[in-house]
C-alpha positions as CSV (number, residue, x, y, z in Angstrom):
1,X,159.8,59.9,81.2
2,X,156.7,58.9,82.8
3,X,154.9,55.5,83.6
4,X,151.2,54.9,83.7
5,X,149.8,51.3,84.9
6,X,146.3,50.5,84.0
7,X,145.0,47.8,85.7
8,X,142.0,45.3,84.7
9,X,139.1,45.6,87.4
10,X,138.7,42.2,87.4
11,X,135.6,40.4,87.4
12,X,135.7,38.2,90.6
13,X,137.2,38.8,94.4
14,X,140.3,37.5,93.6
15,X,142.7,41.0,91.8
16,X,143.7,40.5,87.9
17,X,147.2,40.4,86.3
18,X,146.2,41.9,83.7
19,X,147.4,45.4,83.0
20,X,148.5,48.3,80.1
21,X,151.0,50.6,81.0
22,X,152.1,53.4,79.2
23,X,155.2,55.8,78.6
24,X,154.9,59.1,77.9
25,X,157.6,61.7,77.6
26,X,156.0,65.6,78.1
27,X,152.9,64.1,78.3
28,X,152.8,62.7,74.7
29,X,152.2,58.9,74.6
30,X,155.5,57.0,73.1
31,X,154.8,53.6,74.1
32,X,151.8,50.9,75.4
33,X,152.3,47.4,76.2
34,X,149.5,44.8,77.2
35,X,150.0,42.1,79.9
36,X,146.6,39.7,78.9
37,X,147.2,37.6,82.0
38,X,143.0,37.5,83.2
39,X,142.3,35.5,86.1
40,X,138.4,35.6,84.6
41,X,136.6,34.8,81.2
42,X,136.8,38.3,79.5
43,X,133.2,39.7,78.4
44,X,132.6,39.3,74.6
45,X,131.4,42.5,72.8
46,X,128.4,42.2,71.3
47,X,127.8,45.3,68.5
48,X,125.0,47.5,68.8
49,X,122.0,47.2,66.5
50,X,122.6,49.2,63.5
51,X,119.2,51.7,64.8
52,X,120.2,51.9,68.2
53,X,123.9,52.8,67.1
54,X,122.1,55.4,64.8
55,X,120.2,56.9,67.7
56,X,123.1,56.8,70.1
57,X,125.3,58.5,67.4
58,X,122.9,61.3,67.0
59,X,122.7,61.9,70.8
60,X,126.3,62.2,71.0
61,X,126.4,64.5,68.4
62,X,123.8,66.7,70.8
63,X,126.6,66.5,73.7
64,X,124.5,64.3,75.7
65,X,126.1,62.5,78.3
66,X,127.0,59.1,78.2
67,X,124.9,58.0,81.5
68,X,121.9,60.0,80.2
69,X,122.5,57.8,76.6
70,X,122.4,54.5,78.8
71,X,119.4,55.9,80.4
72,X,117.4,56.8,77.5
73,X,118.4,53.5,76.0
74,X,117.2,51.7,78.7
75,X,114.2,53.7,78.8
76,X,113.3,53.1,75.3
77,X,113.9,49.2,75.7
78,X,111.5,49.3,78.4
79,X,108.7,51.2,77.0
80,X,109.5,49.2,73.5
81,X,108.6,45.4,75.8
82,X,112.0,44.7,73.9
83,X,114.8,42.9,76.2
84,X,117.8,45.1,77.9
85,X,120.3,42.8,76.2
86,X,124.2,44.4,74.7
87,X,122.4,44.5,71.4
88,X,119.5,47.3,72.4
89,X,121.7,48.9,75.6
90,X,125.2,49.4,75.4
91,X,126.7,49.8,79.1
92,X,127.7,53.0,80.4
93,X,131.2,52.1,79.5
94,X,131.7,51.4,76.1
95,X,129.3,54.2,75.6
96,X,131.6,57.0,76.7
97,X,134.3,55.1,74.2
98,X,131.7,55.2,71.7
99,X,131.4,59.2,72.4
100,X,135.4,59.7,72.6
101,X,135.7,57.7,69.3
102,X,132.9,59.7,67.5
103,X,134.3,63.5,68.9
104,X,137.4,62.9,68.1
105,X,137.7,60.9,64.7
106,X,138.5,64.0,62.6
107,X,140.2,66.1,64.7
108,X,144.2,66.8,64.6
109,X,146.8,65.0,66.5
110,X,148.2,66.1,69.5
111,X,151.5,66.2,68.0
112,X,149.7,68.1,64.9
113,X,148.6,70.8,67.1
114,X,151.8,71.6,68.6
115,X,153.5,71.7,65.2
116,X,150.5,74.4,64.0
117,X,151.3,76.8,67.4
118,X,155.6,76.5,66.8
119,X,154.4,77.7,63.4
120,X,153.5,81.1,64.7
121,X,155.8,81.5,67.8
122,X,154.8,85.8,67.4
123,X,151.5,84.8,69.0
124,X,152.8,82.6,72.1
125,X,152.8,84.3,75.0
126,X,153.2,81.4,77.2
127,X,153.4,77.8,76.5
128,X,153.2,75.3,79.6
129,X,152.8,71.9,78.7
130,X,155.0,69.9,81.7
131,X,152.0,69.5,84.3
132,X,149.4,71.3,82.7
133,X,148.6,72.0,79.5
134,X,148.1,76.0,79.3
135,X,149.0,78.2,76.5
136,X,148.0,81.8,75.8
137,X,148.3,83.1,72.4
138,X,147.5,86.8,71.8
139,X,147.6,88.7,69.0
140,X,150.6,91.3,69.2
141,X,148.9,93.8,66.8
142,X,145.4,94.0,68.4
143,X,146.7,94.9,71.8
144,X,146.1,98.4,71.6
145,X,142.6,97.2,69.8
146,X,141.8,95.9,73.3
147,X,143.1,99.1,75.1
148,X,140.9,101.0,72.9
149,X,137.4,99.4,72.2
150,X,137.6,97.0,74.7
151,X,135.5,98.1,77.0
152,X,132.5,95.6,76.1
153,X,134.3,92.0,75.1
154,X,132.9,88.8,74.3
155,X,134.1,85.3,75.6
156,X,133.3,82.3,73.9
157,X,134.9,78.9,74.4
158,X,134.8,75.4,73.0
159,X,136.4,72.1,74.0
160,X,137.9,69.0,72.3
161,X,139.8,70.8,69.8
162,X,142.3,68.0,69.1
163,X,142.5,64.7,69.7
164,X,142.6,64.7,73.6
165,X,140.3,67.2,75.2
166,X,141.3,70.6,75.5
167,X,139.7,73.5,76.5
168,X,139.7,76.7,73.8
169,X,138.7,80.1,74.8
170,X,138.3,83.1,73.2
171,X,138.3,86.9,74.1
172,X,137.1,89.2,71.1
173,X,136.6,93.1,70.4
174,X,134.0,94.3,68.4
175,X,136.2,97.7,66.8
176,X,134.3,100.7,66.9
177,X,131.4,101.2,63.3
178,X,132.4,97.6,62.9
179,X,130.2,94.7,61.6
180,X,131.8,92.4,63.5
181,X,134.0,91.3,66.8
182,X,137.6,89.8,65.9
183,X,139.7,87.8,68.4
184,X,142.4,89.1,70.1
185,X,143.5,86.0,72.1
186,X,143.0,82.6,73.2
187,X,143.5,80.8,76.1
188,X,144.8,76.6,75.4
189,X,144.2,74.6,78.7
190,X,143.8,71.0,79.9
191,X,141.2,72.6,83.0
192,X,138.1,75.1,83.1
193,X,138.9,76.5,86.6
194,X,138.8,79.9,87.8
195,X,143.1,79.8,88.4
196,X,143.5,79.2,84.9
197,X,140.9,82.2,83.6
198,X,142.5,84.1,86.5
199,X,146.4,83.4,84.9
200,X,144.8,84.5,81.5
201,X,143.3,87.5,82.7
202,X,146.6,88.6,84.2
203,X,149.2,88.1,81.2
204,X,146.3,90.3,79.5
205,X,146.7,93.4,81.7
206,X,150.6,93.2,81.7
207,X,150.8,92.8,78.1
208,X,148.1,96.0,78.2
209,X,150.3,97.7,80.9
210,X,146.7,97.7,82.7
211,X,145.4,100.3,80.6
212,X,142.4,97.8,80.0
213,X,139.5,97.5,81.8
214,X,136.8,96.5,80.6
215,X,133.3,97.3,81.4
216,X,131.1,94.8,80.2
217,X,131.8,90.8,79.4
218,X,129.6,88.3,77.5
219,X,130.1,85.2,78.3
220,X,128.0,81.6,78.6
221,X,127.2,80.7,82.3
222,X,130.3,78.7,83.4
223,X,130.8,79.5,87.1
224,X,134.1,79.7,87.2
225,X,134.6,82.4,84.5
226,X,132.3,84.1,86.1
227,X,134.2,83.9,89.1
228,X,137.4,85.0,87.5
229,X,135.8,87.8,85.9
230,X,134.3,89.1,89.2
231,X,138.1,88.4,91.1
232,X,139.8,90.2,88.1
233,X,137.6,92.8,87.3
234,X,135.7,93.9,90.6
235,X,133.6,96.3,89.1
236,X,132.9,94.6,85.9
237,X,129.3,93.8,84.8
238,X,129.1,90.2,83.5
239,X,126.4,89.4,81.4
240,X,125.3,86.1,79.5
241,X,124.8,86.1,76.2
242,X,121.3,85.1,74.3
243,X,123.1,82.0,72.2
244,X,124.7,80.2,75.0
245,X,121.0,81.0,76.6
246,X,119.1,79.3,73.8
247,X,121.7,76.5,73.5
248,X,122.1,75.4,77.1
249,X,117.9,75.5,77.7
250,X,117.8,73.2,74.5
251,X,120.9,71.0,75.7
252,X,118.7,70.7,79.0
253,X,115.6,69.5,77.0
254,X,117.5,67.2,74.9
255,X,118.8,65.5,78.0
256,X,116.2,64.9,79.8
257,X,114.2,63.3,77.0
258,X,112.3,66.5,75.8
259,X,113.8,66.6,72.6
260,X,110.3,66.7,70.9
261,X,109.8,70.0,73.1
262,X,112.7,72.1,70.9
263,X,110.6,73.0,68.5
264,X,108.2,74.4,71.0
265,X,110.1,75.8,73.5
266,X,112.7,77.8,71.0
267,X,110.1,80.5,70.4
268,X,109.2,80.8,73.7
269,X,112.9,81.3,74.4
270,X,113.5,84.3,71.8
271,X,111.0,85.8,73.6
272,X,112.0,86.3,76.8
């Protein structure tokens, strides 16, 4: 079992009782216990104006960042002449529990996910969940799919898949006079770091006795995939891919207050 103490920050020189701690057992939470014992008047919540919470939902729902919400918000405030007050600018704070609540409000439990993986042990490679949570599941019967037409595969990843934030990535094959590419396995992990790509990488060539190699990889422009790539693959050509292009200009735009520019710079974009 494992203990976790959160402590209050406190609001004046002297340090605050007050504290949570936490039990978890394999990194699942069993227990939480407050101790409300402030040495300081605790800050009352004021709720956001129904139009600013509107605005801030809709920029969370764009992947901005919290500080850049706080920013805009104060921005608009500004250039409004209305007052920076908890009601027009939430603090940076309770805006990133504003975006945790809003991204993760309909996803599956943690406990739900494991259930769904022991569900279809055939496609569990590895399962570490002690430290690190890092699973690979591959597909058993597209294994000599990958031998074959993988030469050219696409990457493609996604986060905040359950409840807490993991890290999902895919690896698909597009089959030869195929429409389209089909997964062949996925890579579960708590980190985005080039060990953990590299680890993936590996328990794909064993499982392929090395007889795959693959040419060509489309991917978005995270550096360390790239860098795994390029340590696993030498000679392997690594190329980003047009939607991860569009998205990631448009992300850019969107966070730096040239959301009304989207429209104008999208075309531009597909033509390059």
């Amino acid at each position: 079992m494992l203990h976790k103490y959160y402590n209050c920050p406190g609001y004046s020189e002297q340090p605050c009782d007050a504290l949570m701690y936490v039990d978890y057992v394999s990194n699942v939470e069993i227990n939480q216990q407050f101790i409300n014992k402030h040495n300081h008047p605790v800050p009352i919540k004021k709720k956001l104006h129904p139009e600013v919470r509107s605005k801030v939902k809709a920029m969370i729902e764009h992947r901005v960042k919290p500080s850049v919400i706080h920013k805009n918000l104060v921005l608009e405030a500004d250039k409004q002449g209305t007052d920076i007050s908890p009601k027009n600018v939430s603090t940076r704070n309770n805006l990133r529990q504003m975006t945790y609540r809003y991204r993760h409000k309909d996803m599956p439990s943690y406990n739900a996910f494991f259930n769904m993986v022991a569900m279809h042990p055939q496609f569990v490679y590895t399962c570490n969940i002690h430290q690190k949570i890092h699973i690979v599941c591959i597909d058993p019967d597209a294994v000599n799919l990958l031998i074959k037409d993988g030469r050219t595969v696409f990457m493609d990843g996604s986060f905040d898949i359950i409840e807490r934030e993991l890290y999902l990535t895919s690896l698909l094959v597009k089959p030869a006079n195929a429409q389209y590419a089909i997964g062949v396995a996925w890579l579960i992990s708590e980190e985005q770091t080039t060990g953990a790509y590299e680890q993936f990488f590996s328990i794909l060539l064993e499982q392929t006795q090395r007889q795959w190699w693959p040419e060509f990889i489309l991917a978005d422009f995270e550096q360390a995939l790239h860098n795994a790539c390029a340590m696993s693959f030498p000679r392997v050509n690594i190329l980003g891919d047009s939607f991860h292009f569009m998205y990631d200009n448009q992300k850019f735009l969107r966070q730096h207050n040239g959301t009304e520019l989207v429209p104008i710079a999208t075309p531009l974009l597909q033509d390059l």
